[in-house]
C-alpha positions as CSV (number, residue, x, y, z in Angstrom):
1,X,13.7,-56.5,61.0
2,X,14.6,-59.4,58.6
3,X,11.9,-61.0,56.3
4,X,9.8,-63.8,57.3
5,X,10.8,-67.0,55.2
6,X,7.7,-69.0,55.7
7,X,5.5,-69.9,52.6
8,X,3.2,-67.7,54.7
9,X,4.9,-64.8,54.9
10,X,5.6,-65.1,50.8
11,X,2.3,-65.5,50.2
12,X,1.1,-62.7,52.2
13,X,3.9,-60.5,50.8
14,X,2.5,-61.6,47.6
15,X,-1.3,-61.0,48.0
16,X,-0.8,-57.4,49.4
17,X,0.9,-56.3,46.6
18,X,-1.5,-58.0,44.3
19,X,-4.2,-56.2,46.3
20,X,-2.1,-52.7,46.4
21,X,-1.7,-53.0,42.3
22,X,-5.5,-53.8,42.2
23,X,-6.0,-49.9,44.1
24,X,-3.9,-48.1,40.9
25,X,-7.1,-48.3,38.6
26,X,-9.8,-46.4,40.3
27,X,-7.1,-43.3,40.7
28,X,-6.0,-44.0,37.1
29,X,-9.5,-43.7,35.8
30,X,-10.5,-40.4,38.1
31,X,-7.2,-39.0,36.3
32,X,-7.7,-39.9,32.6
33,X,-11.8,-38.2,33.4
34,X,-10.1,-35.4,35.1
35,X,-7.9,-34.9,32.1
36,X,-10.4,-34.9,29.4
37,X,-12.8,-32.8,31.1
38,X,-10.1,-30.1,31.1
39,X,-8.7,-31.0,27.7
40,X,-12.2,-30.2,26.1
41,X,-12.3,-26.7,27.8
42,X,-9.3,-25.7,26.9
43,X,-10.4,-27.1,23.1
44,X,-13.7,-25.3,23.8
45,X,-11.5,-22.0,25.3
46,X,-9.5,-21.8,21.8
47,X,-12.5,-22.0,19.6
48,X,-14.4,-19.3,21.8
49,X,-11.2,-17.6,21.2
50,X,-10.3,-17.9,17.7
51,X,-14.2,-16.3,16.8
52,X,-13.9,-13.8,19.0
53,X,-10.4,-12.3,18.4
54,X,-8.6,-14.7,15.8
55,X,-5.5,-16.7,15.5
56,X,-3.8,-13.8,17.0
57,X,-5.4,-14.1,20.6
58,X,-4.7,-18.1,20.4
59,X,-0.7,-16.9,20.0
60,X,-0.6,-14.2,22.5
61,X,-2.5,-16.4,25.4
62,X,0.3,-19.3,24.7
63,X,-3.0,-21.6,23.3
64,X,-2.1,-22.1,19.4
65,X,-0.7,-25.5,17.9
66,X,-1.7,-29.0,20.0
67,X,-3.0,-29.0,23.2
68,X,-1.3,-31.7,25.0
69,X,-2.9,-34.5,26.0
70,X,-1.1,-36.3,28.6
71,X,-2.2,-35.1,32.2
72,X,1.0,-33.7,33.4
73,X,1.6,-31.8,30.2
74,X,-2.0,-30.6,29.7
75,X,-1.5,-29.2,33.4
76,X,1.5,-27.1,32.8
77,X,-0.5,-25.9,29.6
78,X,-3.2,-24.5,31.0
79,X,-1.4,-23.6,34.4
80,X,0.8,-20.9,31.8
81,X,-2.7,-19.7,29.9
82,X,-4.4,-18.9,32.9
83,X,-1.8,-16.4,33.7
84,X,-2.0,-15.2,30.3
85,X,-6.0,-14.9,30.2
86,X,-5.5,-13.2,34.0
87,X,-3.2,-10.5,32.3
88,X,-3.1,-10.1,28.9
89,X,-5.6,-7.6,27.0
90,X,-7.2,-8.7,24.3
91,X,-8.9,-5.8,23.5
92,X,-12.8,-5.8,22.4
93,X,-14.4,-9.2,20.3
94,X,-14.6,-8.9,17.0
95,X,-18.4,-9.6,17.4
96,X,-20.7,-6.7,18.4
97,X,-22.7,-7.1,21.9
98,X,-20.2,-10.3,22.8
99,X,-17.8,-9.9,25.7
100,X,-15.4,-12.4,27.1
101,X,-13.7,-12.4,30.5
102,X,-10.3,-13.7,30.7
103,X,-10.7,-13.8,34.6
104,X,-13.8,-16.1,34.6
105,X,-12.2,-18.7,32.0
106,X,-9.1,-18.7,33.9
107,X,-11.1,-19.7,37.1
108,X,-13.0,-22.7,35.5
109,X,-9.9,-23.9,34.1
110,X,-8.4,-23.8,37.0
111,X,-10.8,-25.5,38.8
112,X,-10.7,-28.4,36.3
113,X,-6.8,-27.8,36.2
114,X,-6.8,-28.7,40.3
115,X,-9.3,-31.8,39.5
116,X,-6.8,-33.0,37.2
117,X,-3.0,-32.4,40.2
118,X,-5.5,-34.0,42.4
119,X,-5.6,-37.2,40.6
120,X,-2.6,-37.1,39.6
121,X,-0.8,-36.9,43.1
122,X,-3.2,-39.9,44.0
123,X,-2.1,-41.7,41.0
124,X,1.7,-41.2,42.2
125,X,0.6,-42.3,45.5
126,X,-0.4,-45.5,44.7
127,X,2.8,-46.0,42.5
128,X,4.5,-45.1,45.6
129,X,3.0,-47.4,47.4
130,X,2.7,-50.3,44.7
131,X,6.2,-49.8,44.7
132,X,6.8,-50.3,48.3
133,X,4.8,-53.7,48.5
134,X,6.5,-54.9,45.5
135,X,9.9,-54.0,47.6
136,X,8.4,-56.3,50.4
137,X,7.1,-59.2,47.7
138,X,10.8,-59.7,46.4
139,X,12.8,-59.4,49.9
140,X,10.0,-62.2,51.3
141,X,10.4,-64.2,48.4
142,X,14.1,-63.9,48.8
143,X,13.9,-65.1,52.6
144,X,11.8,-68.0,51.6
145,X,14.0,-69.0,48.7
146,X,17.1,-68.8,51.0
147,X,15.9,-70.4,54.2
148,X,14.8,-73.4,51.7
149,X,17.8,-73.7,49.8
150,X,19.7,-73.8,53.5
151,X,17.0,-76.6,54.5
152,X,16.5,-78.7,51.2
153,X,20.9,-78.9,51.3
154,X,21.1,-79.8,54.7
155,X,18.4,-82.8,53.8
156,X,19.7,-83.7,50.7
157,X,23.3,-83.8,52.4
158,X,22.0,-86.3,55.4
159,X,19.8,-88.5,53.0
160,X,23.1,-88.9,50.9
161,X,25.2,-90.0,54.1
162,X,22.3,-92.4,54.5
163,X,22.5,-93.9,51.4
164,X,19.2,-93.1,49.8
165,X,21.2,-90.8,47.0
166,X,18.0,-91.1,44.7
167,X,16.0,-89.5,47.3
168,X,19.0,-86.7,47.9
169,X,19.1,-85.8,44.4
170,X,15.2,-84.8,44.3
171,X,15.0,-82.5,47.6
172,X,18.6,-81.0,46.5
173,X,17.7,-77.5,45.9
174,X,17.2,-76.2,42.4
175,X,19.8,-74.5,40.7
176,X,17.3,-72.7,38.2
177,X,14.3,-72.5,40.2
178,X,14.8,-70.8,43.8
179,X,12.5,-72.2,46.0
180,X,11.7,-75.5,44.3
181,X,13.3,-79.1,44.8
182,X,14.8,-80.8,41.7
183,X,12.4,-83.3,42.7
184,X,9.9,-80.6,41.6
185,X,11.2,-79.9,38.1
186,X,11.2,-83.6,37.1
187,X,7.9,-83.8,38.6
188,X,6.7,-80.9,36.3
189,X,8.1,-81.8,33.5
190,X,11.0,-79.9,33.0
191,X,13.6,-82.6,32.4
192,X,12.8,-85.7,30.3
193,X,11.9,-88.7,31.8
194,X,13.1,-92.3,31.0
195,X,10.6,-93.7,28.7
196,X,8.4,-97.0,30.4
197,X,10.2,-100.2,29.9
198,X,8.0,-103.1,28.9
């Protein structure tokens, strides 16, 4: 199906993606939350850790250096500790009476860890779909910009065969503004105008 080329149809084309770009932040915002509620327990995770077995455990569960803080990153992270805390023996804390299961951390972080793909696949969803209205913006604001240029020649070529070349010249299409007049451009500004005569 071709695009529309009434103003209508532009502007509609227009306002939904306007509307579909307006959707991006609560998904966005659910994410970056997500994201730093998992990015403190793994902090918290490494600390607990590092008391309990030392720098060694931190190594061995693949948690030592920078935890990443971008969503996707942070996700991949935690996705390869959680098999490490599921499998690796750490052996008994350092600390007498304390115990640590690397089961039940891997659960909660998990749990944070699917709060965080969650908002992420919604995030990509709305990209997705920001994308596809913006695909529909530019092909209805191509179909307006050709059906006028078609229409504003045609005029301008019929007012010129009438004589009224002056009034030709201003609906002749634009040649740097799609969509507008020449008329238009004067009338905004864009050219100079003859100063007043007294």
């Amino acid at each position: 199906r071709e695009p529309n080329p009434r103003p209508e149809a532009r502007r509609a084309a227009d306002d939904a993606h306007e509307l579909e770009m307006a959707d991006d932040i609560g998904p966005r915002e659910a994410r970056d939350a997500a994201a730093q509620a998992l990015y403190a327990k793994v902090v918290e995770t490494g600390e607990i850790l590092l008391g309990l077995f030392g720098g060694g455990a931190l190594a061995r569960l693949g948690l030592e250096g920078t935890t990443p803080r971008e969503p996707s990153l942070l996700v991949r992270h935690v996705a390869a500790a959680c098999k490490a805390l599921r499998s690796v023996d750490l052996g008994k804390p350092r600390l007498k009476g304390a115990t640590f299961s690397g089961k039940a951390v891997a659960d909660e972080l998990e749990a944070l860890m699917a709060d965080v793909q969650s908002a992420l696949d919604d995030v990509a969803r709305e990209a997705r779909e920001g994308e596809a209205t913006l695909v529909k913006k530019r092909a209805a604001m191509s179909a307006f910009d050709t059906a006028f240029s078609g229409t504003a020649s045609l005029l301008s070529a019929l007012l010129t065969v009438a004589g009224t070349k002056e009034l030709a010249s201003r609906v002749r299409p634009s040649a740097r503004r799609p969509g507008q007049a020449e008329g238009a451009e004067e009338d905004t500004g864009d050219e100079p105008k003859p100063a007043p005569t007294s």
